[in-house]
N, C-alpha and C positions, 0 to 999 in steps of 0.2 A: 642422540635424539633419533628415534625411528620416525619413520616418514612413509604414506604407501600413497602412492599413485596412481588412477585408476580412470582411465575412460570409460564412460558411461551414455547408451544411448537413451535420450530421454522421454522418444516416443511422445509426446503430447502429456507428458502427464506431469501432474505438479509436485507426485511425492514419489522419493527415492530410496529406495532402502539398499543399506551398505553391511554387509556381514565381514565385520573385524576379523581376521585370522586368529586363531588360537592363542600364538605365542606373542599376539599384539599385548602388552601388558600393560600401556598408558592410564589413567584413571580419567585424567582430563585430557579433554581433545579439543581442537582449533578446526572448525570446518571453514573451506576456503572453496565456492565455487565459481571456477572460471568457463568462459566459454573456450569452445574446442580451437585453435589456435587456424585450423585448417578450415573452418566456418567461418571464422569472423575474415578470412583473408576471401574466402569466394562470394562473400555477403559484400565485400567492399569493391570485388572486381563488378558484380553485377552492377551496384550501384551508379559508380564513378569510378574512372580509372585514379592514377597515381597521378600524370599529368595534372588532370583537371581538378583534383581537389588542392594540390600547389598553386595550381592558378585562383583558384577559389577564393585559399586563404590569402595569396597575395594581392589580390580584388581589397580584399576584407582590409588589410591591416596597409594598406597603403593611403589610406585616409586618414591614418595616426601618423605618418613618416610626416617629416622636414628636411628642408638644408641645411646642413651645420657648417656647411666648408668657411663661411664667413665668418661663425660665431670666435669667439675670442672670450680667453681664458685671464685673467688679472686676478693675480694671487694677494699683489700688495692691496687692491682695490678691495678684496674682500675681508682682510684682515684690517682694514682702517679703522679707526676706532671714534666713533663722530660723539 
């Protein structure tokens, strides 16, 4: 499977044009576009650090937690047959 990789800056504009190399021979193509891995990471330090978004989510999803340490597990009780 050939494969080409390519960063591309996008300038503001919403159409891109990609010129295939020669000996690209595929008929069918799969376009896959991602944002640049080194944007999405200075976009997220602007935002919010790393800290505070762990804290964030843990805010968030500590209103779904419980105590289990008491709960109790009965195999026979669940298999009884009433």
């Amino acid at each position: 499977m050939e494969a080409i990789r390519k960063k591309i800056k996008r300038n503001g504009s919403d159409t891109i044009t990609f010129k295939l190399p020669e000996n690209f021979k595929a008929e069918n193509l799969e376009l896959i576009i991602l944002p640049d891995d080194e944007e999405v990471i200075s976009k997220a330090e602007n935002e919010e650090s790393a800290e505070q978004y762990k804290q964030r989510m843990k805010n968030f999803y500590d209103k779904f937690s419980f105590d289990i340490k008491n709960l109790r597990f009965d195999r026979d009780e669940l298999n009884e047959r009433r």
